[in-house]
C-alpha positions as CSV (number, residue, x, y, z in Angstrom):
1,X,9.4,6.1,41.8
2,X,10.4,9.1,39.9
3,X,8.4,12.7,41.2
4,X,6.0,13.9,38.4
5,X,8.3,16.9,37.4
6,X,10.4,14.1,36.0
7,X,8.2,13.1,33.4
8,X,6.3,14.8,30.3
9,X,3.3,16.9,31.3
10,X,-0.4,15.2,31.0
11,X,-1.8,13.5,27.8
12,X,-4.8,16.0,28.0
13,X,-2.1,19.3,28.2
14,X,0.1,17.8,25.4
15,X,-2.7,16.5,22.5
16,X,-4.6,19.7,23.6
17,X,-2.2,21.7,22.0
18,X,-2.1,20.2,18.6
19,X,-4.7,21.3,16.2
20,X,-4.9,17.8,14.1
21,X,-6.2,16.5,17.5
22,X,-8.5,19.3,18.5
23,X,-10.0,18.6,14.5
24,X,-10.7,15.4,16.0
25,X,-13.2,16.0,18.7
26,X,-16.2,14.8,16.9
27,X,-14.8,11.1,18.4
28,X,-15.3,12.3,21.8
29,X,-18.9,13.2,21.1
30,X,-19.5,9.6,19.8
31,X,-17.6,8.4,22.8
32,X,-20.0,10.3,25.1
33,X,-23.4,9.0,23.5
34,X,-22.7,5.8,21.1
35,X,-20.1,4.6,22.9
36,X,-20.7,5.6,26.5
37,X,-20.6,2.0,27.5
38,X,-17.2,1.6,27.2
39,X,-16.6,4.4,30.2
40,X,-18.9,2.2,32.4
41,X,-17.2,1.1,35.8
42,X,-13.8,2.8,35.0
43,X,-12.9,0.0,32.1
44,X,-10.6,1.1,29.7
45,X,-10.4,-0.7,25.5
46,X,-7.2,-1.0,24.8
47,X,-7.6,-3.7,22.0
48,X,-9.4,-2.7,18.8
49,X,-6.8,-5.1,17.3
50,X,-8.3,-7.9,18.9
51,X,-12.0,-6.5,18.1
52,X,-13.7,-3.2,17.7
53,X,-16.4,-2.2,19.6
54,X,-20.1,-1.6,18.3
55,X,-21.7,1.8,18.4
56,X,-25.3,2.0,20.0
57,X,-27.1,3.0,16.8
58,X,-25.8,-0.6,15.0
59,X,-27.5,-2.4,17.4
60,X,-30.4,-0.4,17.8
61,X,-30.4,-1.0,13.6
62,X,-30.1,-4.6,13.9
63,X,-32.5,-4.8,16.4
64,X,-35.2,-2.6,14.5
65,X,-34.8,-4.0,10.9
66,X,-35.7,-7.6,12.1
67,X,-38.6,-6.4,14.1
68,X,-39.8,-5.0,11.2
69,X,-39.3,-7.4,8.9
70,X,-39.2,-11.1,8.0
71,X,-36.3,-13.0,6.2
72,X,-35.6,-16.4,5.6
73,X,-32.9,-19.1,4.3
74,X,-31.9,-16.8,0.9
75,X,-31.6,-20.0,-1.2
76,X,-34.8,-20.3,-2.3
77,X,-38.0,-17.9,-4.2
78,X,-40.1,-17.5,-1.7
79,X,-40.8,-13.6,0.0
80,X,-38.8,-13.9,3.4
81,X,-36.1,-15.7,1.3
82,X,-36.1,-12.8,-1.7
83,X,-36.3,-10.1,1.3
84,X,-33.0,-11.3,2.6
85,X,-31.2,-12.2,-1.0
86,X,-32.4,-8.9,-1.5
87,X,-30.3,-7.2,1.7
88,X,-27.2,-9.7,1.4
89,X,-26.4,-8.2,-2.2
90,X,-26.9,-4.4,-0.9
91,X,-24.9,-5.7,1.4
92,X,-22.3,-6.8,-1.3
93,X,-22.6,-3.0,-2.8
94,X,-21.9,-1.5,-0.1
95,X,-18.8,-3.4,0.8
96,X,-17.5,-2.5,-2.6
97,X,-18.4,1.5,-2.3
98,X,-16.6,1.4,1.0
99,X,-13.3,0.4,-0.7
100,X,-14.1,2.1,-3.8
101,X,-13.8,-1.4,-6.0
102,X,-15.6,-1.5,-9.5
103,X,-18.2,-4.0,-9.6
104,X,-17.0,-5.2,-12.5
105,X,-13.4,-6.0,-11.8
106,X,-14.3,-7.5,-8.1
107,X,-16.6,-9.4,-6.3
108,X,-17.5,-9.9,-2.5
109,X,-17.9,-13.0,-1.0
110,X,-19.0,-13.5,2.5
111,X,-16.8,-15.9,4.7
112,X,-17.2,-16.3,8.8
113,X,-14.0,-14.4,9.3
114,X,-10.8,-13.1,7.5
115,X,-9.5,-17.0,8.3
116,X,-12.1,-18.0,6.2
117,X,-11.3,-15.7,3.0
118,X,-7.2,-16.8,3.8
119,X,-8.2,-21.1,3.7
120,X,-11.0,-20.0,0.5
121,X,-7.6,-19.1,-1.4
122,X,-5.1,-21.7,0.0
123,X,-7.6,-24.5,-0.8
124,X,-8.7,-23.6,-4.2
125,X,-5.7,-21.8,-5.7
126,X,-3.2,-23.3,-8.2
127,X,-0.3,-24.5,-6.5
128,X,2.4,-26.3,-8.1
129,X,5.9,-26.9,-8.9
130,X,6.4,-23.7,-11.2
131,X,3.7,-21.8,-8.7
132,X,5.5,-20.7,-5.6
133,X,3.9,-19.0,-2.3
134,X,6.1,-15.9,-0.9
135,X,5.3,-14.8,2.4
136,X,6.7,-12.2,4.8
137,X,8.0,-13.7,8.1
138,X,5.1,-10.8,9.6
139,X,2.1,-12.6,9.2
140,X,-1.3,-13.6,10.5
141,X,-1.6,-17.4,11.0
142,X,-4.7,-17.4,9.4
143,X,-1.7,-16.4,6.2
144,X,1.0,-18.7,7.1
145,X,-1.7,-22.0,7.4
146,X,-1.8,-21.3,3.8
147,X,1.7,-22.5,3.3
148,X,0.4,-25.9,3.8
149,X,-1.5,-25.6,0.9
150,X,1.1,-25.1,-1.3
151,X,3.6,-27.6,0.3
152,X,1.2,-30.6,0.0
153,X,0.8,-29.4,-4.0
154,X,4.4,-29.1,-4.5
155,X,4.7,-25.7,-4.4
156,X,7.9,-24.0,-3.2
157,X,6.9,-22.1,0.2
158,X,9.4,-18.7,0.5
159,X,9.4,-16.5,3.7
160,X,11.0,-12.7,3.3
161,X,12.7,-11.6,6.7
162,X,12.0,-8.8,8.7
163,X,15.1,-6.8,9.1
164,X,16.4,-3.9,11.7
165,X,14.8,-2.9,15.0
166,X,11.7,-1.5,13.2
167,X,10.9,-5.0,12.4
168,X,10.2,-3.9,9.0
169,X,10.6,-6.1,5.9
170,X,13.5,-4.6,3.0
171,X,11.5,-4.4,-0.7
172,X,15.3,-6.0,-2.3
173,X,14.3,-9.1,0.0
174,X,11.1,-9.4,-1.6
175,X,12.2,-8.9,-4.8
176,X,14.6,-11.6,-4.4
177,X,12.3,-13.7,-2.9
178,X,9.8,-13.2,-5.8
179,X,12.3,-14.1,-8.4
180,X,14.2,-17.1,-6.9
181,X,14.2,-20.2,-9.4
182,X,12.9,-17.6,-12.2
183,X,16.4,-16.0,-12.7
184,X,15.3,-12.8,-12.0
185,X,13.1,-12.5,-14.8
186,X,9.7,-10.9,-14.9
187,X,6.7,-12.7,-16.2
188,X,5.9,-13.4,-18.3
189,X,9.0,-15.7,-18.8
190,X,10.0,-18.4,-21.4
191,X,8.7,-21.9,-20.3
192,X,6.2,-20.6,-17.4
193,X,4.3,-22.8,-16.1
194,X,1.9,-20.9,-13.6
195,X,1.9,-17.7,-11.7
196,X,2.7,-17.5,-7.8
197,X,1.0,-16.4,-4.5
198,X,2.3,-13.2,-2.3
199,X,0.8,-13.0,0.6
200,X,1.8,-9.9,3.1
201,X,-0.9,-7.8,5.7
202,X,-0.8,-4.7,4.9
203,X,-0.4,-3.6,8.6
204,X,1.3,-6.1,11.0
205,X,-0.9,-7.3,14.1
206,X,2.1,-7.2,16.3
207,X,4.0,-4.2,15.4
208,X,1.9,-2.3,13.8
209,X,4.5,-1.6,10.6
210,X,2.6,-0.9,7.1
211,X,4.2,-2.8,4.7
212,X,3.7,-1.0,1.1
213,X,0.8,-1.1,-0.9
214,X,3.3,-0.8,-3.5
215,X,4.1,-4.5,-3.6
216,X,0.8,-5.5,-4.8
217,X,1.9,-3.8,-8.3
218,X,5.4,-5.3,-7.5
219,X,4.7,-8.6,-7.1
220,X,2.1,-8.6,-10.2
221,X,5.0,-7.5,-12.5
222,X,6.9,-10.6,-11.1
223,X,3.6,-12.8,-12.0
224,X,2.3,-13.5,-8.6
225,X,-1.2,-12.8,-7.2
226,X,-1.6,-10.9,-4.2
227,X,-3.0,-11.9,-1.2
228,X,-3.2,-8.8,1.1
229,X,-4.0,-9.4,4.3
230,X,-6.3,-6.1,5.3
231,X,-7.8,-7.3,8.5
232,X,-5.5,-5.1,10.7
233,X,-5.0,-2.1,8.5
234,X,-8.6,-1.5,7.4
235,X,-10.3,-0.6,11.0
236,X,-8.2,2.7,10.6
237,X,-6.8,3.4,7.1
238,X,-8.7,3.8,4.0
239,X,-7.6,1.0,1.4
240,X,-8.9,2.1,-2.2
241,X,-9.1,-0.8,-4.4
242,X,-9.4,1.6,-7.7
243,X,-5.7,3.0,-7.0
244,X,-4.5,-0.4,-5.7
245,X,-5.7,-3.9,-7.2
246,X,-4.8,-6.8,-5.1
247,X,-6.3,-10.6,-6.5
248,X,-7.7,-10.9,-3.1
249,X,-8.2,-9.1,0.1
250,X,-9.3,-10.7,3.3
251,X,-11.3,-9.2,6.1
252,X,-13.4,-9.5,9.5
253,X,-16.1,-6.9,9.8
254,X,-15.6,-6.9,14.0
255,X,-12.6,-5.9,13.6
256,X,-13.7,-2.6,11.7
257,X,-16.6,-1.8,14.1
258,X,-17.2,-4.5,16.6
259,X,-20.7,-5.9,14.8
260,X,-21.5,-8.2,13.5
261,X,-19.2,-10.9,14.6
262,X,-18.6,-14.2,12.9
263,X,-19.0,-12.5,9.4
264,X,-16.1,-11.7,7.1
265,X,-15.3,-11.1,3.7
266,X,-12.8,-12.1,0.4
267,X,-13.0,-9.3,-1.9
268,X,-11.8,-10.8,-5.2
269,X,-11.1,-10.0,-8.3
270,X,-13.2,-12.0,-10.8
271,X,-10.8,-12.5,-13.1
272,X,-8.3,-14.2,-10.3
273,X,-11.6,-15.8,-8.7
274,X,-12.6,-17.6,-12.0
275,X,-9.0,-19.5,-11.9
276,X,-9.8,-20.9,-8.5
277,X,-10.9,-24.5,-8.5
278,X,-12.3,-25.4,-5.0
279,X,-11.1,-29.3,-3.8
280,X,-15.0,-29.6,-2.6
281,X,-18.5,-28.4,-2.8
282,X,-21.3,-27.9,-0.7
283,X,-25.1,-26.7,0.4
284,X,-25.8,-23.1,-2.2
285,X,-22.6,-24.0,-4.2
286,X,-23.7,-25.9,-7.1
287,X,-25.8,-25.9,-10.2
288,X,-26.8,-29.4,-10.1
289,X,-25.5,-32.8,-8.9
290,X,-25.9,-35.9,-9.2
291,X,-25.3,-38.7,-6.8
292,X,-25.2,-41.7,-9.1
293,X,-23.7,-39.9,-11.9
294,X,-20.8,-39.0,-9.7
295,X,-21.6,-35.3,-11.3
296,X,-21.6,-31.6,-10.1
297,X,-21.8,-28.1,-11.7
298,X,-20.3,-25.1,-9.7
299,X,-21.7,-22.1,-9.7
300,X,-19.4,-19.7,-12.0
301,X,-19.9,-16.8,-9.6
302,X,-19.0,-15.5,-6.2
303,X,-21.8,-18.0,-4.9
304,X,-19.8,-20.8,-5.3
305,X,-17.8,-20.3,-2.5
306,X,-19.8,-19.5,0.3
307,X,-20.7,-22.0,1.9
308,X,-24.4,-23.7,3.0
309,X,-26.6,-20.6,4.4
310,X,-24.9,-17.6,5.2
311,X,-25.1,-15.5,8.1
312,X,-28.3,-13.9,6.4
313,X,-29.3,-12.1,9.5
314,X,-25.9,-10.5,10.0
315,X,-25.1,-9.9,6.8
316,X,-27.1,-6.7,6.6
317,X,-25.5,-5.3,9.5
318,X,-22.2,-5.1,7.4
319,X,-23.8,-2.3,5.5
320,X,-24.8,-0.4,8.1
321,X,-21.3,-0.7,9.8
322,X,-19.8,1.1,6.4
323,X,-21.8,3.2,6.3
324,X,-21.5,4.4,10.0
325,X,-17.6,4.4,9.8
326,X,-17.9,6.2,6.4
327,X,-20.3,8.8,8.1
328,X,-17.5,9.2,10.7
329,X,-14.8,9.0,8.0
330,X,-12.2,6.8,8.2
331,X,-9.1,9.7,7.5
332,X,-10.4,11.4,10.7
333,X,-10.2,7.7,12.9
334,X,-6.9,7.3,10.9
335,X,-5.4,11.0,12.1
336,X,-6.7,10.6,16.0
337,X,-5.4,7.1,16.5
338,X,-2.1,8.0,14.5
339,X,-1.9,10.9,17.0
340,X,-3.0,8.5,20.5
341,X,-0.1,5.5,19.1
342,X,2.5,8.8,18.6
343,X,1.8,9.8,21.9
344,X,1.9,6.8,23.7
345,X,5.3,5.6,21.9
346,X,7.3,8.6,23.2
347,X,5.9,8.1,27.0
348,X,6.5,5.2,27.0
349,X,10.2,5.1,25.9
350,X,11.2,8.0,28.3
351,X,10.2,6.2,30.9
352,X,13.0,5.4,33.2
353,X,13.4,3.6,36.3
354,X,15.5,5.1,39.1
355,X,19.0,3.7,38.0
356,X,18.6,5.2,34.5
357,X,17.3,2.1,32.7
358,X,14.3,1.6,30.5
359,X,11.0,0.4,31.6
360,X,9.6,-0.3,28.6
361,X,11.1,-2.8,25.5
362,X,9.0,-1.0,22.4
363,X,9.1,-3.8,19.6
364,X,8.7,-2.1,16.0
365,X,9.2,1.7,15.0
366,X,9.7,3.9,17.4
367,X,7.3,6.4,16.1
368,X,3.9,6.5,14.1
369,X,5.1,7.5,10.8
370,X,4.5,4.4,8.9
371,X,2.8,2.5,11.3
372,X,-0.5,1.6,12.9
373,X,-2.4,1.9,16.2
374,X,-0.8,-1.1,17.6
375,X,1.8,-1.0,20.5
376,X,3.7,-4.0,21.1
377,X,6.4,-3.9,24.2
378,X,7.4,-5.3,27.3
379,X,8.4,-4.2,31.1
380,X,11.4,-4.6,32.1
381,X,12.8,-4.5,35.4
382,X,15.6,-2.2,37.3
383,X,17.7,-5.2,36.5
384,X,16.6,-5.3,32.7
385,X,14.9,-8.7,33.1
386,X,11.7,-8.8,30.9
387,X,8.2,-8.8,33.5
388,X,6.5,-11.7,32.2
389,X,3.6,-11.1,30.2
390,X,1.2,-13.7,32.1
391,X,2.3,-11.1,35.1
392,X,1.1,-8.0,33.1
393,X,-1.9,-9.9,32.3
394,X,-3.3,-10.5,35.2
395,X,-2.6,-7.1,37.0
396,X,-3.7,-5.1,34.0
397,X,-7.1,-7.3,34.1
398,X,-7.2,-6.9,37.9
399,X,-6.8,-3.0,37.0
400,X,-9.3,-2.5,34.9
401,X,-7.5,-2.9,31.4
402,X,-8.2,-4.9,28.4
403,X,-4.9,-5.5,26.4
404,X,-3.5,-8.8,24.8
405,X,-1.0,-10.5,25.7
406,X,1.2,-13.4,23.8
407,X,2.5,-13.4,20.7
408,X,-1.1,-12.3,19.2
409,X,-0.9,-15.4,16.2
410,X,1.8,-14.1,14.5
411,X,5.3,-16.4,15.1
412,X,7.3,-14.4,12.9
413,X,6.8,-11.2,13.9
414,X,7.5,-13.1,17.4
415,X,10.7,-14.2,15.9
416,X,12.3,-11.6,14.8
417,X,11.2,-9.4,18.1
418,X,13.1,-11.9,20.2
419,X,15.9,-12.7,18.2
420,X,15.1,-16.0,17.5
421,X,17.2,-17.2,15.1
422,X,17.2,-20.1,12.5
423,X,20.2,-21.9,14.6
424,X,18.0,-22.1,17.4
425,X,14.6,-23.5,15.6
426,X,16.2,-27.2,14.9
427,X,13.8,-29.6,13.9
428,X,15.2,-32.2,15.8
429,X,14.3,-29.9,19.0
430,X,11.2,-28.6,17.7
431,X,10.0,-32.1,17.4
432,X,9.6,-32.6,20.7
433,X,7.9,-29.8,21.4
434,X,4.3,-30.0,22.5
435,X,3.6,-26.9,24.0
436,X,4.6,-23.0,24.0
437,X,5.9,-23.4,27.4
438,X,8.2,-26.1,26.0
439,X,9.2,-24.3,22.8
440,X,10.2,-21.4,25.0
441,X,12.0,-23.7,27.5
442,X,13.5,-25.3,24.2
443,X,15.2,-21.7,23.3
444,X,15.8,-20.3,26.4
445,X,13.9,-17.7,26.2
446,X,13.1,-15.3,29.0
447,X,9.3,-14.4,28.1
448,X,6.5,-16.0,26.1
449,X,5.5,-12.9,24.5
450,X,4.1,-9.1,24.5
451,X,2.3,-6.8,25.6
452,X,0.1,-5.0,23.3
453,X,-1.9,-1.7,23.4
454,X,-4.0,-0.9,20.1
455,X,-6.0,1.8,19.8
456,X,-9.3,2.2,17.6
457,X,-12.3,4.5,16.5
458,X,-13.5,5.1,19.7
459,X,-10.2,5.5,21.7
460,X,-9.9,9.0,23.3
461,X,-6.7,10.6,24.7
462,X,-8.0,9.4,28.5
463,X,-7.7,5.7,27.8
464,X,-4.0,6.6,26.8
465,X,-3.1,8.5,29.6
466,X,-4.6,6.1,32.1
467,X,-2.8,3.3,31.2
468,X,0.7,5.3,31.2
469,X,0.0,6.1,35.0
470,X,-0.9,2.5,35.7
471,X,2.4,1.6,33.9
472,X,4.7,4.2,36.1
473,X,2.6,3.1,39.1
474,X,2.7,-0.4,38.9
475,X,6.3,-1.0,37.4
476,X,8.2,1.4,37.4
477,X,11.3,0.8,40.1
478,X,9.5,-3.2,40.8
479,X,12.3,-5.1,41.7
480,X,12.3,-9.1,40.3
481,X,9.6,-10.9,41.9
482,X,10.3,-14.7,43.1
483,X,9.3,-16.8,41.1
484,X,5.4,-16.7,41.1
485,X,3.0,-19.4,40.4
486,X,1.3,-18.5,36.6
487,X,-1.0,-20.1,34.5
488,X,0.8,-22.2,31.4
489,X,0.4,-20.7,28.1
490,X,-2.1,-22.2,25.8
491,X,-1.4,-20.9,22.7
492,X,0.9,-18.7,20.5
């Protein structure tokens, strides 16, 4: 291993000296009384992308408010029923204050997760023939399940590539993927016989790139609705739905402050929520029905799509999460974990092993301008092999670290990190494919996935630098192991 005059001086010396993070310091004081649990037994968080973490005071909230009240099942008159109708739709008010939306122009509706606001769309909108879906090769799978949507209604499915060692997507490829079969015409166009879907996140759960809010407006002026993808890119960056006007946005509330789980959201514009016809109804959906008149009567409002009895106990607790993070304020969360990713990029690329090669394979932009609090990279060895992930995995765990491993349910992003190329994805090979370990026997490739580090509200400069000292310590100058016995992968 290299001596320590080798290497950049301390995380603490370096982000002491920069004013932007010194304005920051009102995290640290958070850290040290909301979110002192995360310094118990030397743990460090390292994967806000996966889930955020809840402050003290929101469950001391959620603990308080139903000890001192009763609610019941909302779908009905009664006074624990009214109680919690009443909180669900201060619930709804506050989501829209938080992203600045006009009540008028959008509505919220609650789903279990950002999966559930992605299928909502994919299952109700109007597919067809003359309605395309364009997606980015960088996205979620809870986005690219909605391809098969479209495919089983007819509907032309188009992927935009991710270009360059950034990993970023070029706009010309988006415009050309919007206007393929149209001529290159805007809409509307002579003979049209539906709009299209776009669907991009606004930041990438792999890479961390932020694609352009701009495209929303882009893609509107080619006559598609938007599907923006916010989960990732939310937590840390303030996304203003009066400047930018996206048909739907999908979210999970964990993800921007770790409680409540197993509640998200589709923000909506009514306008593109009232041309949404749903295959199916259910429980608090429906005006009336009739079972031997074969009839049923949506509801015309944002009601009709959730489904059966909300979460109407964690619903409320939404609320108080804006408001916390509000009360914190998102720009500062945005300018410390823009200043921890920085940081961290640049230690991580100088880091050399003895014979002058890398240790680290950085996957996306090399820097933070443009990007989120997502790291995504592997080890490599003196020799340049790639340190497989499963490997990282367990010694980081054994460690004391909680990052993610994989390919974190994004494929393309995968993809295009790898070099996997359309020459190597054959049907005829993919079609015997039944797991990831096959599919990565299949190309002959020489690791299963990343490593990623992602950094959140409560991330301090500590958590960063211990993790680059575990990195040096444990890998740095590690010759190839033999081949050691690791768990198969599950999952992508």
């Amino acid at each position: 291993m290299r001596s320590d005059a080798a290497h950049p001086a301390p995380v603490t010396a370096s982000l002491a000296a920069d004013p932007a993070y010194a304005a920051t310091r009102r995290i640290d004081a958070l850290r040290a009384t909301e979110y002192q649990h995360l310094d118990r037994d030397g743990h460090v968080y390292l994967d806000y992308a996966g889930a955020g973490v809840p402050a003290r005071a929101q469950v001391v909230a959620h603990q308080e408010r139903l000890l001192a009240g009763l609610y019941g099942n909302p779908h009905s008159e009664n006074p624990t029923s009214a109680a919690a109708g009443a909180q669900v739709e201060a619930a709804r008010r506050a989501v829209l204050r938080f992203f600045r939306a006009d009540p008028a122009e959008y509505a919220v509706v609650f789903t279990p997760n950002a999966t559930g606001a992605c299928r909502l769309v994919g299952e109700a909108y109007g597919f067809a023939r003359a309605s395309p879906l364009v997606l980015t090769w960088d996205n979620h799978n809870s986005v690219n399940g909605v391809r098969e949507y479209a495919r089983a209604a007819g509907a032309p499915v188009r992927y935009v590539p991710l270009t360059g060692p950034d990993l970023r997507v070029a706009e010309a490829d988006v415009v050309a993927a919007l206007t393929a079969g149209r001529g290159g015409r805007r809409w509307p166009w002579r003979g049209a016989a539906g709009r299209g879907l776009f669907a991009y996140p606004a930041q990438s759960n792999f890479t961390g790139v932020q694609h352009p809010l701009g495209w929303v407006e882009l893609a509107q002026r080619h006559g598609y609705d938007v599907l923006l993808d916010a989960a990732a890119f939310a937590p840390t960056n303030r996304l203003d739905l009066g400047v930018v006007h996206p048909e739907f946005v999908c979210l999970s509330w964990y993800k921007l402050f770790g409680y409540p789980t197993g509640v998200g959201a589709l923000v909506a514009r009514r306008d593109a929520l009232a041309r949404l016809r749903r295959p199916w109804f259910a429980g608090g959906t429906i005006r009336a029905v009739s079972v031997q008149g074969d009839w049923h009567r949506p509801l015309d409002d944002e009601s009709g799509f959730e489904d059966g009895t909300l979460n109407f106990l964690g619903i409320p607790d939404v609320a108080f999460g804006l408001d916390w993070l509000d009360g914190i304020g998102v720009d500062l969360v945005h300018t410390r974990v823009g200043l921890l990713t920085g940081w961290l990029l640049e230690r991580l690329a100088a880091l050399r092993h003895g014979n002058g090669r890398p240790l680290v394979q950085l996957y996306g932009p090399a820097t933070a301008d443009g990007r989120g609090g997502t790291v995504a990279f592997n080890f490599r060895h003196p020799d340049g092999s790639l340190v497989d992930e499963r490997l990282v995995a367990r010694e980081s765990s054994a460690a004391g670290f909680s990052v993610r491993t994989g390919c974190f349910c994004n494929p393309g992003a995968g993809e295009g990190a790898f070099g996997i190329g359309r020459g190597s994805l054959r049907r005829t090979l993919l079609a015997r494919v039944e797991t990831i370990d096959q599919y990565l026997a299949a190309l002959r490739l020489p690791t299963g996935g990343a490593v990623r580090v992602s950094f959140g509200l409560a991330s301090n400069a500590r958590d960063a630098e211990r993790f680059v000292a575990f990195a040096e310590s444990t890998y740095l100058d590690r010759e190839r192991p033999a081949d050691a016995a690791l768990a198969p992968r599950t999952r992508c």
